[in-house]
N, C-alpha and C positions, 0 to 999 in steps of 0.2 A: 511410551514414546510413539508405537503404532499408532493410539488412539488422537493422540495431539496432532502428528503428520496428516490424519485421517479428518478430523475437524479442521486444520488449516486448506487442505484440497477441497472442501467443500464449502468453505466459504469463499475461497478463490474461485474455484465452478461458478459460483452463484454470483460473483459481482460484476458490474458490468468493466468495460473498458479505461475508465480513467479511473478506477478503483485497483483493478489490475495494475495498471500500471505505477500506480502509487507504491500499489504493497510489493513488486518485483523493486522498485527503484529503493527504496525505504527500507525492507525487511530483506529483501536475499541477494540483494546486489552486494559482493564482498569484494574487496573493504567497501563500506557506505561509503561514497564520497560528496554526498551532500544533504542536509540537516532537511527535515519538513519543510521550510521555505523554500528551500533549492528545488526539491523534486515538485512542488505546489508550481514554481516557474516552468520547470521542465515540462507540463501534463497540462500549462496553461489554463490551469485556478487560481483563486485568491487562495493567500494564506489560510484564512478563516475554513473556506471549505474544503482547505486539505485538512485541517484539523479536525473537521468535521468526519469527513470520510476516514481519518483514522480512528475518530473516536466510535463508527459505527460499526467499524470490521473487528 
């Protein structure tokens, strides 16, 4: 578990700003309250490249 919290901190370090915000809205916001397209409007991306930025994180 130390090691996954430890790889997650560092590729959250490492991303920039709308990636950040992506993966706070999408992954640790609880309860989620809205699906990849909702946070992709929230962060002011296309769908496409929020599925992108999730698929690179």
């Amino acid at each position: 578990m130390a090691r996954m919290k430890s790889a997650i901190e560092v590729v959250y370090n490492h991303s920039n700003v709308e990636t950040r915000k992506l993966m706070e809205l999408y992954y640790f916001k609880k309860p989620r309250t809205l699906n990849l397209t909702g946070v992709a409007q929230e962060i002011n991306v296309s769908k496409s490249t929020a599925y992108d930025m999730r698929k690179d994180i």
